[in-house]
Kinemage of the C-alpha trace (Angstrom):
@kinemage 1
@onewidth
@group {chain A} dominant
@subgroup {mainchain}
@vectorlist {calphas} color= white
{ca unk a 1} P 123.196 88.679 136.793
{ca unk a 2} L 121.571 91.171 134.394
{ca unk a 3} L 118.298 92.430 134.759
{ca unk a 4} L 115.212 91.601 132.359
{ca unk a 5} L 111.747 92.383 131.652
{ca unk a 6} L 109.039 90.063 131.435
{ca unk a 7} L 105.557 90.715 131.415
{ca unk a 8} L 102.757 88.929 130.099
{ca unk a 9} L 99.613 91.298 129.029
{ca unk a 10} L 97.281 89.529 126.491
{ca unk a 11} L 95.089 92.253 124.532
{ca unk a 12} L 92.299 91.915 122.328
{ca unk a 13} L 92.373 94.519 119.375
{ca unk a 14} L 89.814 95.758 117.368
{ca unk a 15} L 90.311 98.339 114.785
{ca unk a 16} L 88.146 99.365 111.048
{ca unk a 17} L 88.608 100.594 108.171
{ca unk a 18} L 87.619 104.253 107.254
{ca unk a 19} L 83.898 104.599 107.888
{ca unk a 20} L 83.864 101.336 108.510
{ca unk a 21} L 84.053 100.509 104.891
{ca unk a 22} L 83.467 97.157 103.763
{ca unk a 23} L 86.325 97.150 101.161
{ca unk a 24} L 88.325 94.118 102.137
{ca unk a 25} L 87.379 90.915 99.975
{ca unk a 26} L 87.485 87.840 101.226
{ca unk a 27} L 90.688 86.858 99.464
{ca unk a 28} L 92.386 90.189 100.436
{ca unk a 29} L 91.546 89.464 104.019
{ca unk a 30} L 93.383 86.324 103.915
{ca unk a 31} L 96.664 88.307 102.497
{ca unk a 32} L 96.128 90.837 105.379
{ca unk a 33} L 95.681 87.997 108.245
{ca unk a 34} L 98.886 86.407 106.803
{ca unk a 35} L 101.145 89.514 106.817
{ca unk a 36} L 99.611 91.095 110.361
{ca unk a 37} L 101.087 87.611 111.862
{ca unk a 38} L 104.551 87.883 109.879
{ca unk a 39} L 104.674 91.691 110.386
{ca unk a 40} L 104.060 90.868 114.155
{ca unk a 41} L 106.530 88.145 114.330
{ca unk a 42} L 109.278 90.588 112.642
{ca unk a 43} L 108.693 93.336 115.437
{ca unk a 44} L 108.214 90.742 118.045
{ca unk a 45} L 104.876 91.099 119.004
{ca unk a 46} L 103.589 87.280 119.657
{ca unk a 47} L 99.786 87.492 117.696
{ca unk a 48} L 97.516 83.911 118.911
{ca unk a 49} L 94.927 85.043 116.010
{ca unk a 50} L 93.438 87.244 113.986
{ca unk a 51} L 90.392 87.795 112.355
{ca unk a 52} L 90.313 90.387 108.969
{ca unk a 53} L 86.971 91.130 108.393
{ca unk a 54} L 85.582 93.623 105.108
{ca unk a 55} L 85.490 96.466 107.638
{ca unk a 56} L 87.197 95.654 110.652
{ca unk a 57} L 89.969 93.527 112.235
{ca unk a 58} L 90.187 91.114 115.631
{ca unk a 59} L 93.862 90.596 117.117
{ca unk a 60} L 94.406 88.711 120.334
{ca unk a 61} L 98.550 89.738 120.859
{ca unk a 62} L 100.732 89.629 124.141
{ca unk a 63} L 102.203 93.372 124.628
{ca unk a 64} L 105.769 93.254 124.460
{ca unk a 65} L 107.347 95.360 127.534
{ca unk a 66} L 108.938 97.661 124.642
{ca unk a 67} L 106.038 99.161 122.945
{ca unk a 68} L 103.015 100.942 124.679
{ca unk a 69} L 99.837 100.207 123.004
{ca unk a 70} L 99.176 102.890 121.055
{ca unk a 71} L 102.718 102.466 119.441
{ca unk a 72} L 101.835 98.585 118.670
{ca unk a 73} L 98.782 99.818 117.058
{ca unk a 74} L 100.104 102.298 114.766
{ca unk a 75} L 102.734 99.405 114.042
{ca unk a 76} L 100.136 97.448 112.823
{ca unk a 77} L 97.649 100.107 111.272
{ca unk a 78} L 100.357 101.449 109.598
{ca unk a 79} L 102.431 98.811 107.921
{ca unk a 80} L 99.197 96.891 107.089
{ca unk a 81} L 97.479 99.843 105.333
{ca unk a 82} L 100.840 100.052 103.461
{ca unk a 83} L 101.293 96.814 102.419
{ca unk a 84} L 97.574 96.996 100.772
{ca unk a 85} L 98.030 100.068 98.846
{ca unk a 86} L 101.193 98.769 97.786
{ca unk a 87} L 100.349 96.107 96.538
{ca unk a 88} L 96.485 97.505 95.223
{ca unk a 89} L 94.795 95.033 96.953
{ca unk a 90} L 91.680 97.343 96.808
{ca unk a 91} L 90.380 100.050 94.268
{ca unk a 92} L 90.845 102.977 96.059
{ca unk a 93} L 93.294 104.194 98.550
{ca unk a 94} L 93.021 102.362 101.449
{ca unk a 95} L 93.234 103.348 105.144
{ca unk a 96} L 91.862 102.371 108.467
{ca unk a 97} L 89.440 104.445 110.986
{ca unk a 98} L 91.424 106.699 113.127
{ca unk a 99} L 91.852 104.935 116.898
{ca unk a 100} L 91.172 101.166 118.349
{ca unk a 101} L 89.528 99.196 120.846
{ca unk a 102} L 92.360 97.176 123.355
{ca unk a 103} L 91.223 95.150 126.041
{ca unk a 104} L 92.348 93.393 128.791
{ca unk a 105} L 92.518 89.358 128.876
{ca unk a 106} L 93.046 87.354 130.986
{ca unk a 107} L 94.773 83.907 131.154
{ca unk a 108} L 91.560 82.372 132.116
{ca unk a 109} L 89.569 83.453 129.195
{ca unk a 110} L 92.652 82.955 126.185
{ca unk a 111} L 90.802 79.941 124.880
{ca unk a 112} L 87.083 81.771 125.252
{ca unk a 113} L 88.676 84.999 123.348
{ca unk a 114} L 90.718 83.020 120.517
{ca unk a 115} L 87.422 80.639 119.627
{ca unk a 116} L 85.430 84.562 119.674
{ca unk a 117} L 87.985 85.924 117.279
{ca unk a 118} L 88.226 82.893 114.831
{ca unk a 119} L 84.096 82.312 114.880
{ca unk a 120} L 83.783 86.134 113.027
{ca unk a 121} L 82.441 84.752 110.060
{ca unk a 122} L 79.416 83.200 112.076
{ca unk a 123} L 79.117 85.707 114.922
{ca unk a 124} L 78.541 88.832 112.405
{ca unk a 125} L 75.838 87.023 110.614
{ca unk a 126} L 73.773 87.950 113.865
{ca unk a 127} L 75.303 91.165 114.985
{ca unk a 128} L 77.012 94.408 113.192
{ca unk a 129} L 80.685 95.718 113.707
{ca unk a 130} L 79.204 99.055 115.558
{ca unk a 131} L 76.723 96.572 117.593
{ca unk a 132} L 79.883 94.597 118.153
{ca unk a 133} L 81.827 97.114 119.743
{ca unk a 134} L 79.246 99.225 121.404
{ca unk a 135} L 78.677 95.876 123.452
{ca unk a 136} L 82.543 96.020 124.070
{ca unk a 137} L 82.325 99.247 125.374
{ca unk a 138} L 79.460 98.450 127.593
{ca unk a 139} L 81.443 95.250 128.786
{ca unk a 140} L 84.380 96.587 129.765
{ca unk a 141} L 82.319 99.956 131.414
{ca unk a 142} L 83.510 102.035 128.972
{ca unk a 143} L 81.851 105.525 127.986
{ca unk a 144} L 81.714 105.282 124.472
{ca unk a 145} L 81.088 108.429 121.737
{ca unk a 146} L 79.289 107.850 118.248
{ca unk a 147} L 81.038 109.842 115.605
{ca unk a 148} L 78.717 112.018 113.602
């Protein structure tokens, strides 16, 4: 019999652009949503959703037991920020915000988390990215720094 690893660690990612920027159209954040989940698929990272907004990004993924987080972040960051200067889907070079938000979900709450991640559109209308993610950080008892 050989010996496996399973695990099954659902994360919610959040990540921006630089200065939380809002350069990403809406069209463009189609094209990015689209090649996050093939781009995922190819280094078998399973992504439910995601949500590309003009200055941020919401990914709900299940951790595969062969990268840490911080290396399936800058798998993502990295190759997606790529693929949009490649292919000039903005005006300027484009890059996101150095580090991420990853949280913890659980089974219970998949369904609450996708619906979050997939109303974006309608949830910003009332709140900001930073107010966003400041309430993450609260949420999840996290002390949380304001750059500059």
């Amino acid at each position: 019999m050989s010996l496996h690893s399973y695990s099954k660690v659902w994360l919610h990612l959040i990540w921006s652009t630089h200065n939380k920027e809002k350069v990403l159209l809406k069209d463009v954040r189609k094209q990015v949503s689209k090649f996050l989940y093939s781009y995922a698929e190819e280094k078998e990272i399973y992504m439910r959703t995601n949500y590309v907004n003009a200055e941020h990004v919401h990914a709900l993924i299940d951790l595969p037991t062969t990268l840490s987080i911080d290396e399936c972040l800058k798998l993502l960051k990295g190759s997606s920020s790529h693929y949009i200067n490649d292919n000039r889907l903005v005006n300027n070079k484009f890059r996101w915000a150095r580090g991420y938000g990853a949280f913890s979900v659980s089974e219970s709450q998949l369904k609450k988390v996708v619906d979050y991640i997939n109303n974006q559109e309608e949830h910003h209308r009332a709140k900001s990215f930073t107010e966003e993610y400041e309430l993450f950080m609260k949420k999840y008892g996290i002390k949380y720094v304001k750059n500059g």
